[in-house]
C-alpha positions in Angstrom: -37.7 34.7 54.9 -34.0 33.4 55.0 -33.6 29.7 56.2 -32.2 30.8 59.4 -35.8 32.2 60.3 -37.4 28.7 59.3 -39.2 26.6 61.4 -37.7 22.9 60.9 -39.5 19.8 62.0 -38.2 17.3 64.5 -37.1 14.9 61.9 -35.3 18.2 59.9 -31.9 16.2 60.0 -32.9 12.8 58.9 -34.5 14.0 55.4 -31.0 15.9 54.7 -29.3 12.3 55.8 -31.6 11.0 52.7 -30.6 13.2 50.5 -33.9 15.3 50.3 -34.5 19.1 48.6 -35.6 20.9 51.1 -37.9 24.0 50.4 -39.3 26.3 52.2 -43.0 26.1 52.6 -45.4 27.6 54.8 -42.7 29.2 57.1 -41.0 25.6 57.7 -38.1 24.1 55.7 -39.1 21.0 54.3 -38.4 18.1 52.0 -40.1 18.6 48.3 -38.4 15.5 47.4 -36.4 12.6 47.9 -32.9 10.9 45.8 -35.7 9.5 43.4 -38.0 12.1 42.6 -41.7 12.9 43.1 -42.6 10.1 40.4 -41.3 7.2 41.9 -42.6 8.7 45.4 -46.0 8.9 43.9 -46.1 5.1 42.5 -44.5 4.7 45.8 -47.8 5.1 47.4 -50.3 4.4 44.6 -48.5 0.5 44.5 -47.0 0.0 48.0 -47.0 2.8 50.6 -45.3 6.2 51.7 -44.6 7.6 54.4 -44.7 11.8 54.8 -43.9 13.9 57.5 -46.0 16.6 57.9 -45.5 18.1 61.0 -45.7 21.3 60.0 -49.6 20.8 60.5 -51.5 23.0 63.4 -52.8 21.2 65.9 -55.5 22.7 68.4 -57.1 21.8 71.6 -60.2 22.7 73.1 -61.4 21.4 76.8 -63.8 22.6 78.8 -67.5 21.9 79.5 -68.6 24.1 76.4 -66.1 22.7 74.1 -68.3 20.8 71.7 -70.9 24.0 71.1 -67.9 26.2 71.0 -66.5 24.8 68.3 -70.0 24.0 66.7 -69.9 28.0 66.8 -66.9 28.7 64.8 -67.1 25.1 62.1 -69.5 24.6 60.0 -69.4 20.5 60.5 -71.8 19.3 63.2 -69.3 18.3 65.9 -72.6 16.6 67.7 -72.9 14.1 65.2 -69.2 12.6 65.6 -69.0 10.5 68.8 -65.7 10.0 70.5 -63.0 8.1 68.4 -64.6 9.9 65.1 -63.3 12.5 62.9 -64.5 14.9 60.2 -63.5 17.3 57.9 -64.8 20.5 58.3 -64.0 24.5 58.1 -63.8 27.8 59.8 -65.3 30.3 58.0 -65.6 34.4 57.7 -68.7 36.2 58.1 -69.4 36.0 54.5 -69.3 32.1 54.1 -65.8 32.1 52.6 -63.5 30.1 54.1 -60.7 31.1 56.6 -59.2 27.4 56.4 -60.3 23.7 55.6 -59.8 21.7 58.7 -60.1 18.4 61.0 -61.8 18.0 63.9 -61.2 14.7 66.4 -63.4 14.1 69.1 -62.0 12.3 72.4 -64.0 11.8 75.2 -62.3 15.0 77.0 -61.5 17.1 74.4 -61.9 18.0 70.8 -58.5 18.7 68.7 -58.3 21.0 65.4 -55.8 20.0 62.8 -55.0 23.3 60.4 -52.6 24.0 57.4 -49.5 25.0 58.5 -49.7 28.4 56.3 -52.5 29.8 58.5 -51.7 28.5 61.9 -51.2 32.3 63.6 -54.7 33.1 60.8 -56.4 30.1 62.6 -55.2 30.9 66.0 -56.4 34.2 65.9 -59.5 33.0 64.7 -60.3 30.6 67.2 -59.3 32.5 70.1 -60.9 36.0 69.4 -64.5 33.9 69.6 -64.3 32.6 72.5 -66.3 35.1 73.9 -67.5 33.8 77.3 -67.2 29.6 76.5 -66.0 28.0 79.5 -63.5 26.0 77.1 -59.8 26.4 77.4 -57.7 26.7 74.4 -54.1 25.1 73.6 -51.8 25.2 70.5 -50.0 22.4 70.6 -48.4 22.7 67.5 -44.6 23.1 68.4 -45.2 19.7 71.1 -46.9 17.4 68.2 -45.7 15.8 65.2 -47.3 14.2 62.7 -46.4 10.9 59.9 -48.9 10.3 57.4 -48.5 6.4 56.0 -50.2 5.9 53.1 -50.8 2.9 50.3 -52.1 0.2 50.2 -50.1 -1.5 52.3 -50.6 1.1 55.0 -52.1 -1.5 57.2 -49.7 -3.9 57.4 -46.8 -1.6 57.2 -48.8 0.1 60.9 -49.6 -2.9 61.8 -46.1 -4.5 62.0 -45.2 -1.8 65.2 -48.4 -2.3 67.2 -50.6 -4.8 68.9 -53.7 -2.0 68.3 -56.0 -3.8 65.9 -55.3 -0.9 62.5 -57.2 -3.3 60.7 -60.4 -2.9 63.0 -60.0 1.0 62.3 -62.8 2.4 60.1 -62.0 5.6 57.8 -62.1 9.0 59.9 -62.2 7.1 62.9 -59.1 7.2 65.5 -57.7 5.3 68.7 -55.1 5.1 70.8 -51.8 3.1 70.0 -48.8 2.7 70.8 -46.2 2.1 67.7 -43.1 0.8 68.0 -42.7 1.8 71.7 -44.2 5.2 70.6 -47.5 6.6 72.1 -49.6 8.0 69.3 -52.8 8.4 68.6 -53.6 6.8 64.9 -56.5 7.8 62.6 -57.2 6.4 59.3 -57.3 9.5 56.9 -55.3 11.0 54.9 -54.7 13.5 51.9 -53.8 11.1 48.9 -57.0 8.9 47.6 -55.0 5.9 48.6 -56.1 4.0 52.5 -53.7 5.1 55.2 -53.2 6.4 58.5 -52.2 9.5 60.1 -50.0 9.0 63.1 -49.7 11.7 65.9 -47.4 11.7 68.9 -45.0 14.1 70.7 -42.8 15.8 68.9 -39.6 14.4 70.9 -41.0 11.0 70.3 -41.1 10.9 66.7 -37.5 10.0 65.3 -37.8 6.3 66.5 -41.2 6.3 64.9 -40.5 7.3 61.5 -36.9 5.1 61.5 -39.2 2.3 61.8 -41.4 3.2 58.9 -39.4 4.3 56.4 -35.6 2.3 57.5 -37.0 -0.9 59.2 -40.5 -1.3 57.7 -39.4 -0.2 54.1 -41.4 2.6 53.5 -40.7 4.9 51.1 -40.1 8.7 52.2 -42.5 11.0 50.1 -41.9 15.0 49.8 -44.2 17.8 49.4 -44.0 16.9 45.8 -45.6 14.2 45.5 -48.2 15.0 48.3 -49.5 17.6 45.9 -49.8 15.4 42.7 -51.5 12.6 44.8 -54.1 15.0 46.1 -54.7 16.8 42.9 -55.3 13.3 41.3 -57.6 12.8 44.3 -59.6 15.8 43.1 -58.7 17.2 47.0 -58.4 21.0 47.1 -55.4 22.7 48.7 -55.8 26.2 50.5 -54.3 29.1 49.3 -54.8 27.3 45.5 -58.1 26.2 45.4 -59.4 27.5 48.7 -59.5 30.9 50.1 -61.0 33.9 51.9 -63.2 34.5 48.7 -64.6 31.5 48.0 -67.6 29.9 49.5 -68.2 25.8 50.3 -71.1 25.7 47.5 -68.5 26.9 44.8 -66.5 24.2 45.8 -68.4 21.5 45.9 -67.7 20.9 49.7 -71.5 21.7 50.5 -71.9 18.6 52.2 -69.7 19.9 55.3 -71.9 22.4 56.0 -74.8 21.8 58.5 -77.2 25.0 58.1 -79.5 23.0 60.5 -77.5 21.4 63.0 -79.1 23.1 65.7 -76.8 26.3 66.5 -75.7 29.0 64.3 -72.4 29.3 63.4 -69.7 31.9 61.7 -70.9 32.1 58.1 -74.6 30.7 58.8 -76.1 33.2 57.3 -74.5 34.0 54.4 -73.9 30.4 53.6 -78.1 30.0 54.3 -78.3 33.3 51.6 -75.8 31.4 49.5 -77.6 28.3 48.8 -80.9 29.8 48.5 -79.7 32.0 45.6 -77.2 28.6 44.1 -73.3 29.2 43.1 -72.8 31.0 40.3 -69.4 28.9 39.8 -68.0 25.9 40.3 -64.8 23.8 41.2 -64.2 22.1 38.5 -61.2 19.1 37.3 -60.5 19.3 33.6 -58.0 17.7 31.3 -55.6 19.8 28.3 -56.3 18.4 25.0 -53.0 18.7 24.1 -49.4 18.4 24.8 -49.0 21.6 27.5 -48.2 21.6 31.0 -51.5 24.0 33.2 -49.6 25.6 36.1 -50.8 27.8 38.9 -52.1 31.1 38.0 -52.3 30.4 34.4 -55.6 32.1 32.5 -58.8 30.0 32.0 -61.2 31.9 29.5 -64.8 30.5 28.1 -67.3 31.7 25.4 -64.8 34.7 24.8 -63.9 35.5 28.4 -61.9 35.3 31.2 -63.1 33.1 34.4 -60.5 32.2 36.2 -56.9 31.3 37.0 -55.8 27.5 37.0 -55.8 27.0 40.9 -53.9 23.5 40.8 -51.8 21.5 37.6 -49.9 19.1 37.0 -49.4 16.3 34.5 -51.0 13.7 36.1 -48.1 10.9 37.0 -50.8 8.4 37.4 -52.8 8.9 34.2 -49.9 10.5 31.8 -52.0 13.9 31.1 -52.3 17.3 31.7 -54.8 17.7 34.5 -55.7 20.6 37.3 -58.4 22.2 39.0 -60.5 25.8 38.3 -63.7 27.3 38.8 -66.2 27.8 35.8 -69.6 29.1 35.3 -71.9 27.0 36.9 -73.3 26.4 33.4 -70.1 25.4 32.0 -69.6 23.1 34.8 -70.4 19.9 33.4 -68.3 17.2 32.3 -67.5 17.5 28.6 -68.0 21.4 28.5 -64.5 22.5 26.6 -62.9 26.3 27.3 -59.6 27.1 26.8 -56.4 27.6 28.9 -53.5 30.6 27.9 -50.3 28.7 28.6 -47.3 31.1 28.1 -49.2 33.1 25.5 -51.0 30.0 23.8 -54.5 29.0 24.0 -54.8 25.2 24.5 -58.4 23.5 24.2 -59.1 22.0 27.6 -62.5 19.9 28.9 -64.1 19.3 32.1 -63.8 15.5 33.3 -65.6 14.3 36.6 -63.8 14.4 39.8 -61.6 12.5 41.1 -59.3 12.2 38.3 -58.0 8.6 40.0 -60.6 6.8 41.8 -60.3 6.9 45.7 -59.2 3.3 47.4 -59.5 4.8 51.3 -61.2 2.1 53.4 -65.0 2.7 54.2 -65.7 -0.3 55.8 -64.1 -3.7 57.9 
């Protein structure tokens, strides 16, 4: 795809005023990095706090009287158990358990919003809409009319909190409210995709350049890139569809289990293979490990133990944070356990690598006020 058929965000021309590399991912061109680099973004966040723009994300509503057991239907969360103001992470998932896409769902008192990766947006929407059978929901992608900041660090909170008289600090992790941030009406939720406490900040799309001016000119926040999004989360020990994610793996493989709700009182796409699934137990794993030595595990890169090969390294990186080689794959369910060594074929050489326990850097979200 040429650049001229890219999507660009609504803040497009102020990362090429800052001097970013912009990339194209997931049909949009965006920023992989700042004048600094992905390191210093990264410390950026771990020390102080970042700001990203990721408004590239899919965003989908659903109204309608049956709009909490429609998408009950097609996720395999229990939307019943949020109340409004809550958010969870959840999935839609094939017919065989395996997941289409990770997702978000926000509850509002009048509505429920889905929050997709970019890269299967028209996947998703497809999805969504061919099973709505006879709901009496109605169904909006309001992708192209939203954008999205994520502010993240630990000084999140009182970077937010400078633009706004709403109460951030009152806001508990995967809960949301209404705000309005310097002059902008958003609606803020405290999640995000790094390991570090932050916010995710959602308003119209036309409304955003005064927003993130004020973050990252006036407030001092540092810009961040895909770049150093990806390190962050892969530190975090948080998959990434379309690495370690995808239409042939199942939530029990990836240790995401605990966002499925075989008993939440409705069936659901994927009930009863995932019901099948668990009775039977994964025969694999997601697993983090470390490189012994001196290498560098990229994507796609051969994983072989007792002999074999397993897998493929689904994420790598050299871990900013911790100074070593780190990524993600799926093992035997056997080999699973931290400590269990196999080996890793980067560029032709075998290098000894061992499993360590998820997250690689311990989360600092905030649970509790």
């Amino acid at each position: 795809m040429t650049d001229e058929a890219l999507k660009r965000t609504p803040l497009h021309e102020s990362h090429v005023a800052l001097g970013a590399k912009i990339v194209p991912f997931a049909g949009y061109q965006m920023p992989v990095q700042y004048a600094t680099g992905i390191r210093a973004e990264h410390e950026a966040v771990r020390e102080r706090v970042g700001v990203f723009d990721v408004s590239h994300m899919g965003e989908f509503e659903v109204t309608g009287p049956d709009r909490n057991a429609f998408v009950n239907r097609i996720t395999c969360n229990d939307v019943g158990a949020l109340e409004a103001g809550q958010a969870h992470y959840t999935a839609l998932l094939n017919e065989e358990g395996c997941f289409i896409d990770d997702c978000l769902v926000y509850r509002f008192d009048d509505r429920l919003m889905l929050v997709v990766n970019a890269s299967n947006l028209t996947k998703d929407w497809d999805h969504v809409v061919d099973r709505k059978g006879g709901a009496n929901v109605r169904l909006r992608n309001l992708s192209d009319e939203v954008a999205l900041l994520a502010v993240q660090g630990p000084l999140a909170e009182a970077l937010v909190g400078r633009f706004t008289t709403f109460p951030v600090a009152d806001l508990r992790y995967y809960h949301h409210g209404e705000a309005t941030v310097k002059g902008v009406q958003c609606f803020v939720s405290r999640t995000g995709y790094t390991g570090e406490d932050g916010f995710e900040l959602y308003c119209r799309a036309r409304d955003v350049e005064p927003l993130w001016a004020a973050l990252v000119g006036e407030g001092g926040g540092t810009p961040c890139g895909l770049g150093a999004r990806d390190t962050l989360r892969l530190e975090a020990g948080l998959p990434l569809y379309g690495n370690d994610l995808d239409e042939t793996i199942n939530p029990y493989e990836a240790r995401l289990g605990w966002i499925v709700k075989l008993d939440k009182g409705s069936s659901f796409v994927g009930w009863e293979a995932l019901r099948a699934l668990k009775a039977r137990g994964a025969t694999r794993k997601l697993v983090g490990f470390e490189l012994l030595e001196k290498a560098f595990p990229r994507h796609g890169y051969e994983v072989f133990a007792q002999g074999r090969k397993v897998d493929v390294v689904r994420s790598g990186t050299v871990s900013p944070t911790l100074g070593t080689p780190i990524g993600l794959t799926y093992l035997p369910t056997h080999l699973a356990q931290p400590g269990s060594e196999f080996e890793v074929d980067c560029r032709g050489r075998r290098v000894a690598a061992r499993v360590v326990k998820l997250p690689f850097v311990p989360h600092r979200v905030k649970r509790r006020n």
